[in-house]
C-alpha positions, 0 to 999 in steps of 0.5 A, a space after each residue: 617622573 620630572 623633577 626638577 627644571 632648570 633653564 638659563 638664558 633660554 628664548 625670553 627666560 633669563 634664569 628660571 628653576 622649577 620643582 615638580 610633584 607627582 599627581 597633576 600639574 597645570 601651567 596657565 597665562 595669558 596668550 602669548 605669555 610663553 606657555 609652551 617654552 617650558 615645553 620646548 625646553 624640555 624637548 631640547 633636554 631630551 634631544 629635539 634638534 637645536 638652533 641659535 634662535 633659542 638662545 636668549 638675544 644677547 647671550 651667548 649661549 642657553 642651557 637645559 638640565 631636566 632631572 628625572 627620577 630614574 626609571 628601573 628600565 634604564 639601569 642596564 643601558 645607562 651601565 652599558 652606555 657608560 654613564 653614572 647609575 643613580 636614583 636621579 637622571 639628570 639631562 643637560 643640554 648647551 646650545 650656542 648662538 650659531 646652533 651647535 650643542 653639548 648634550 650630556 647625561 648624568 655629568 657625562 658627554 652624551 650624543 643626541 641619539 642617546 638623549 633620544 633613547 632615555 627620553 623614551 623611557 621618560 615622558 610622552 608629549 602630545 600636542 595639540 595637533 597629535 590628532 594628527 597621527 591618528 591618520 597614520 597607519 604606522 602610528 595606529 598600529 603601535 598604539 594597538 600593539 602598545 596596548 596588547 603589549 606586542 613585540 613585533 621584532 620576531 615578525 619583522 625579523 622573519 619578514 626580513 629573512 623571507 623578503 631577503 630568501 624571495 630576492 635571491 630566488 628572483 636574481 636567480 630566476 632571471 640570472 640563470 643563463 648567466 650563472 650558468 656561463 660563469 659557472 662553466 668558466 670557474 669551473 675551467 679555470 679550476 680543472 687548470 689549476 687542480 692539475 698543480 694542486 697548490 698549497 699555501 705557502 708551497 711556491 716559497 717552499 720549493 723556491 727555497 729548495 730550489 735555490 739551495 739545490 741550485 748552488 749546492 757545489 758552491 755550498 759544499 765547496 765554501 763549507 769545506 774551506 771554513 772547516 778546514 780554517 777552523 779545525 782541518 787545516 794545518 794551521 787552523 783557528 781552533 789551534 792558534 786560539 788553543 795555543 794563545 790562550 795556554 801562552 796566558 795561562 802560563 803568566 797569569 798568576 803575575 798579573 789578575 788584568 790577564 784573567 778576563 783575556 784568557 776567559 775570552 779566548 776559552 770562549 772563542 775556543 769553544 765557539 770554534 768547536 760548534 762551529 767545526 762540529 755544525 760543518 762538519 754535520 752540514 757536509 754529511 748531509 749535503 747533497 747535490 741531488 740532480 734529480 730533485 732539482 730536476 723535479 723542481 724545475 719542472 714544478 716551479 716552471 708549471 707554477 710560473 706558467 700557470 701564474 702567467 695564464 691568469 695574469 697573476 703572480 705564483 703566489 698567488 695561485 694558491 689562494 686564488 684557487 680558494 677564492 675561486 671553489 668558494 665562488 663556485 660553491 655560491 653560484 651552485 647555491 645561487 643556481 639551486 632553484 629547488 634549495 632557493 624555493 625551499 628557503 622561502 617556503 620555510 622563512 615564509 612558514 616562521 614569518 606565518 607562525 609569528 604573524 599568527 601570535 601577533 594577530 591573535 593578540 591585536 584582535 584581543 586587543 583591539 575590541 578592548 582599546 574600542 570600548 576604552 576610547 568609547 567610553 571616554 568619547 561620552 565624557 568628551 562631549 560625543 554621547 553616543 559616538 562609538 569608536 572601532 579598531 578595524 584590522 585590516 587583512 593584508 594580501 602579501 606579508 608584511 614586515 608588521 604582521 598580516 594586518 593593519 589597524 585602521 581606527 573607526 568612529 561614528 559620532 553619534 548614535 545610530 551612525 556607521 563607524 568610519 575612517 576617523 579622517 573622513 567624519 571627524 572635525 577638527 575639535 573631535 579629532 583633538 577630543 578624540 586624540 585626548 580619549 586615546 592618550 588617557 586611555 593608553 596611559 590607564 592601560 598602561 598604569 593598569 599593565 604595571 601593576 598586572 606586569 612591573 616586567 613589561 611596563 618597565 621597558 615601555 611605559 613612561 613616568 611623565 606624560 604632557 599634554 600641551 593645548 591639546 584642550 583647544 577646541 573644547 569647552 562647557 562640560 566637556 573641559 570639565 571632563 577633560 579636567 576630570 579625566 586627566 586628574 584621575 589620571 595623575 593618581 597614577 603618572 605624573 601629568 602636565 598640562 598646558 591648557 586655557 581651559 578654567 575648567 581644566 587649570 581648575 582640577 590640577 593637582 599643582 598649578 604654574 601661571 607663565 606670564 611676561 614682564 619688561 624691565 628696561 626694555 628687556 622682556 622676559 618670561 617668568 614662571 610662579 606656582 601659585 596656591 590659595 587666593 592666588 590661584 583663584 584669581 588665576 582661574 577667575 581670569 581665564 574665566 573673565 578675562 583681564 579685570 576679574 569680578 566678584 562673580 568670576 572669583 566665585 565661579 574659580 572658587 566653585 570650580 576648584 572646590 568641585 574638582 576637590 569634591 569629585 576627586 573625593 577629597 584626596 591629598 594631593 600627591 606628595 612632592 610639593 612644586 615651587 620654584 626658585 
């Protein structure tokens, strides 16, 4: 639910900070007054696309904050997402003059896409040309779904796999000269490389190898001499080291400064002795092995030629040759019609079963969403009318199901329910758009109760109604004022409306309305109660100068609403503004 609503030097507002309630609030003034601006900055809160043009004119930049309570539902997102998980969510936004904003969610920078995703789970706007999208078949079908309470991911998924199974059987048909011809060349150029069989890491192997086999005289020769220097020879290192250190040891007792020389000289003494004894071991190993180098001669020269056919270094043999069995086994499979065929009948099979459990469930739920919006149209000035939700058999699957939903509707009794563009005017079709909204809204406030799970993730707390009364008069805005007061029992609602009728059934009640202070005009927003609210109703009833006889007729009407709502508290949290 909206909380509170805070703008700053948006449009023609210069400061402006206003509290909601649950239950049914109206917000009324004079054509031009700046109604919907409340509106548009709310949709800026929640990530509309932003431009220069609405900050105040001479100010440098405008700023947003809309504070909800925050829903269940968003809890894990918000934790995931990073920012702070609180009993409030508060949305802020900050647009410059040249159009570039800041979003932010709980104190914490947030992209649009984000703000977007939050709005989701907050409010639900319908204008007054929502009428529009009841011409849509995207926009029929998730109404429905909505109200059957339809995930339609696993068939969009099973579509997704069958569509993708379908196209690589297609490729294949119409490539199969070419795949075979490829496959016959990968096919050659692995027996070529399967007669030297690399392994990885192999080529540095033996050209290591090789180069120690190569100079293995030269090894042997410079390993005797070193030992012989250090501990064969005549006159080696192991023995003058040996020998000056007993020369020190002989006088160290006089002088403590000898001491570490001596400890060096021990160490090297050491030092000579491993490196004598690793020699020694190396020329018992060493070998010059002409046959072994023979055979790496040959190898290296089969690596070398082989490298040079395929223009590649011989480093590179061994993980061409994995590069080339992973292609062939693709083309294999790209090549098995049999195996491709029988990956779209199975996808096709699971996109079958998911499209039958959707199916099932619209066609439960579409004669109920029917007898709803009918029962509604009655109260909306259309007795008699009748409205149906067709579905409509597809004949190749889709990603949404075997079906599209298509509504209907007869305007008056005894007439044959058509495509709703096709009979409907424009003040039906707005009537008719106000029947669908109240009637997903109860359905919705009636599947929480039935399942807090389901709804926590695609209901709503707010829903706004903007003009979307226009065309309509007499006793049909008082049904409409009726309708949405009932519908405040249960979610908050707003309206903006020029309806008396309607303004008169609200809950809470806000009068937009302009004012000049040295050449500057701004717009203001005052909630209003008591006399001030009937004077309020009385203009919308007659005009500019209100009458006696108006002020009664606004006094009348609220009582009805009062009466016709039995009495009822209004909701708890009180509005007002700051």
């Amino acid at each position: 639910m909206l909380r509170r609503l805070s703008l700053k030097d948006f449009v023609i507002v210069d400061t402006l900070e206003l509290e909601f309630g649950a239950g049914f609030s109206v917000l009324t003034g004079e054509t031009g007054a700046g109604k919907s601006i409340l509106i548009d900055a709310l949709q800026l809160a929640l990530g509309a696309r932003a431009e220069g043009g609405v900050v105040r004119e001479g100010c440098a930049r405008s700023e947003i904050a809309a504070e909800f309570d925050s829903p269940a539902s968003l809890a894990g997102w918000l934790d995931e997402a990073g920012f702070a998980v609180d009993e409030t969510l508060l949305l802020r936004r900050v647009v410059d003059a040249q159009g570039k904003s800041r979003a932010f969610v709980n104190g914490s920078a947030a992209t649009l896409t984000q703000l977007r995703e939050v709005a989701d789970h907050l409010i639900d706007i319908h204008g007054q040309h929502a009428w529009q999208s009841l011409t849509r078949p995207a926009a029929v079908r998730a109404l429905l779904d909505d109200q059957a309470g339809i995930d339609a991911t696993p068939v969009a998924t099973a579509h997704a796999s069958w569509a993708q199974a379908t196209a690589a059987l297609a490729s294949a048909r119409e490539r199969q000269g070419e795949l075979d011809t490829e496959r016959e060349r990968l096919a050659w150029q692995l027996a070529e490389v399967e007669r030297l069989s690399p392994s990885d890491d192999e080529w540095q192997a033996i050209t290591a190898e090789h180069g120690r086999l190569s100079h293995a005289q030269a090894l042997m020769s410079a390993s005797q001499q070193a030992l012989e220097d250090v501990s064969e020879g005549e006159l080696n290192a192991l023995k003058i080291v040996s020998r000056a250190a007993a020369a020190l040891r002989e006088v160290a007792d006089y002088d403590a400064a000898l001491a570490p020389v001596i400890e060096a000289l021990d160490g090297a003494e050491l030092q000579l002795q491993d490196a004598a004894h690793s020699l020694s071991s190396y020329l018992n190993r060493a070998d010059l092995d002409p046959q072994r180098l023979s055979e790496l001669d040959e190898r290296m020269s089969a690596w070398m030629s082989l490298a040079r056919r395929f223009r590649r270094s011989p480093e590179d043999l061994a993980t061409l040759w994995g590069e080339w069995k992973s292609a062939l086994a693709a083309l294999d499979a790209a090549a098995d019609l049999a195996g491709l065929q029988k990956r779209v009948d199975d996808a096709l099979a699971r996109w079958r079963m998911e499209a039958r459990r959707v199916s099932a469930r619209r066609a439960a739920a579409a004669p109920l969403m029917a007898g709803r919006i009918t029962e509604a149209m009655q109260q909306l000035g259309m007795a008699g009318g009748r409205f149906d939700v067709a579905l409509v058999a597809q004949e190749s699957p889709q990603s949404y199901g075997a079906e599209t939903v298509e509504f209907l509707v007869a305007g008056h009794a005894g007439s044959t329910p058509r495509p709703l563009a096709k009979v409907a005017s424009g003040g039906e079709l707005s009537r008719l758009a106000l029947a669908i909204a109240v009637t997903a809204a109860q359905s919705s406030v009636a599947a929480s109760e039935a399942d807090p799970t389901r709804v926590a993730s695609t209901s709503v707390g707010t829903l706004i109604f903007d003009e979307i009364d226009a065309g309509v008069g007499g006793t049909v805005a008082d049904s409409v004022g009726r309708l949405m007061k009932r519908l405040g029992r249960h979610v908050q609602v707003m309206a903006v409306t020029h309806l008396p009728q309607v303004a008169a059934c609200g809950d809470h009640h806000f009068v937009v309305a302009k004012r000049s202070v040295g050449g500057n005009t701004t717009s203001q927003v005052t909630p209003l109660a008591g006399e001030a609210r009937v004077a309020e109703v009385a203009r919308m009833l007659g005009g500019e100068r209100s009458s006696g006889t108006s002020l009664a007729h606004a006094q009348e009407l609220i009582a009805q609403a009062v009466a016709v709502d039995g009495g009822a508290p209004a909701p708890r949290g009180r509005p007002g503004a700051r």
